[in-house]
C-alpha angles and dihedrals in degrees: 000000000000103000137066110260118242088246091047089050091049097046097040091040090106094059106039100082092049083051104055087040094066092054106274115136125232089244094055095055088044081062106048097045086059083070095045115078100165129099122235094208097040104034107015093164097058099038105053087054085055090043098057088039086060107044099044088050075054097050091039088056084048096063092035087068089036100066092049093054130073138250114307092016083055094050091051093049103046086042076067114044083052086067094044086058096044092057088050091065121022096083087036114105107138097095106018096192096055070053097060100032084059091038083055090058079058096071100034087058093046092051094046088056086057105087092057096029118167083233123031096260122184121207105227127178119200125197114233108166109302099341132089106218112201121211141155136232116209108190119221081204123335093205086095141355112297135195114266141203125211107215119200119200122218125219103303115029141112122226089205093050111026099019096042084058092050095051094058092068091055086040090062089046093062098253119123108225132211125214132181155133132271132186116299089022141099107317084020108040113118086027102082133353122257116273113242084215098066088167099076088050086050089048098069097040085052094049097036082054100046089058096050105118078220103061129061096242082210098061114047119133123179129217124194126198116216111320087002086066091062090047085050092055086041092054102030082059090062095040116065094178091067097104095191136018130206117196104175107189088346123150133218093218134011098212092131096075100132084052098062124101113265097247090055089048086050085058096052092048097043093048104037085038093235110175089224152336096283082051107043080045094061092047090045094052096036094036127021097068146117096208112121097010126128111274124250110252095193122084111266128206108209112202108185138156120240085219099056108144095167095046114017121224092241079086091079091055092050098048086048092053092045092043101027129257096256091054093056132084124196140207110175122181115196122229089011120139124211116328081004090244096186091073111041080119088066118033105033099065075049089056101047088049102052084048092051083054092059105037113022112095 
């Protein structure tokens, strides 16, 4: 068989975009669904086995090549066995430490690209309590200060594979962009759990960054992606020198918890460490909320899906009415699901250009 079933391509559609979006070609994942038989919606405990199985034999060929190329070949190669290896393991939740062994290949390929990196990127490590968070700087240019985004993943993502594809849009753009880890994410997830108090996390990536010889410390904006867009308007409230704010699928509020679809719930309890669904439900309703936080008072650009089942579109209303209508911009795509995938074409090179107007001299 050299082709995606019908029944492969329906059940798999979701993802597909997301996919194809992090750097993985439409013939490599051509090749990967020809080892995986089961089905995710009839057998879900069978396939998503066969699914890691699959993509890590696929990232594992990829570094195999890649140590035998040069240079920028090399890069290429190794940008994309990160994301191989990132779609091993970010639905895979049945040996977590099989997860993290695999998330770990993530980074290592990542890091291997850097010397040869597509954009000059810089590793940083910052210190927050006890933790290390890692984290890395791309530079839009490093002759003088440039503007910078701070970019907040949600449950799920890689900073070295979704984030990394957002960033390319702000790096055109001419804004540096800064993306990490903090507890509970990426290198750390499964270590400790998320702080409900993102903000203190945010605090010393914002300090450590207004103090970089590289960034102009005046003209910094943040953009988070699905649950890391809530923690962007959460941040962005206790931080007044934000000048602009992305949230990108994020919710105000996150009382719909129960209502949520099972793999989602899976995500908050893995990464909050809730023992179970009764107990991640209490910390969502009394917790994970804007009400009664501080206001933006930088201007914010809303980008959600009509169709959001994970995170309903009567967010938007609520985040308008906390921050104020005239302070809200809005890009709203019909008959789009979460992070509305179909339409990164569309919306991101918006989005990077809203935020330049705000924050490039």
């Amino acid at each position: 068989m050299s082709m995606m079933t019908p029944q492969q391509f329906s059940e798999l559609y979701y993802f597909l975009p997301r996919i194809m979006f992090g750097g993985t070609e439409w013939g490599e994942i051509i090749d990967v669904s020809k080892k995986i038989t089961a089905s995710p919606s009839k057998d879900a405990e069978k396939f998503w086995p066969q699914w890691f199985d699959a993509w890590n034999t696929h990232g594992n060929e990829l570094v195999s090549v890649a140590r035998e190329c040069h240079h920028k070949t090399a890069a290429e190669l190794y940008l994309k066995a990160a994301a191989a290896y990132h779609w091993a393991e970010f639905m895979f939740f049945a040996d977590p430490a099989k997860k993290e062994q695999v998330r770990a290949k993530v980074t290592d390929s990542f890091l291997h690209a850097l010397p040869n990196h597509p954009y000059p990127c810089e590793r940083l490590e910052l210190r927050y309590s006890q933790q290390v968070l890692p984290g890395y700087l791309l530079h839009a240019k490093k002759d003088q200060p440039s503007p910078c985004v701070i970019l907040l993943n949600g449950l799920d993502s890689a900073k070295e594979v979704e984030l990394y594809a957002f960033c390319k849009h702000f790096l055109r753009e001419g804004i540096s962009c800064f993306i990490f880890d903090g507890p509970g994410q990426g290198e750390l997830l499964g270590q400790t759990a998320m702080p409900i108090e993102f903000e203190n996390v945010f605090g010393t990536v914002f300090d450590t960054l207004r103090q970089h010889q590289a960034i102009d410390r005046n003209r910094l904006g943040v953009f988070g992606v699905s649950f890391g867009g809530y923690l962007a308007l959460r941040c962005a409230s206790h931080f007044p020198e934000i000048k602009a704010a992305i949230n990108l699928s994020g919710a105000f509020d996150i009382s719909n918890y129960l209502d949520i679809n099972p793999r989602v719930r899976h995500d908050f309890r893995y990464v909050f460490h809730a023992a179970d669904d009764q107990e991640m439900a209490r910390i969502a309703a009394d917790k994970l909320t804007l009400e009664g936080k501080t206001n933006p008072n930088c201007p914010v650009l809303c980008i959600h899906g009509e169709n959001d089942a994970v995170f309903p579109m009567k967010n938007c209303q609520l985040i308008k009415d906390w921050i104020g209508e005239s302070n809200v911009s809005m890009l709203e795509y019909p008959q789009e699901a979460h992070v509305c995938q179909h339409y990164f074409h569309d919306y991101l090179p918006k989005a990077a250009n809203w935020l330049a107007k705000l924050i490039c001299p």
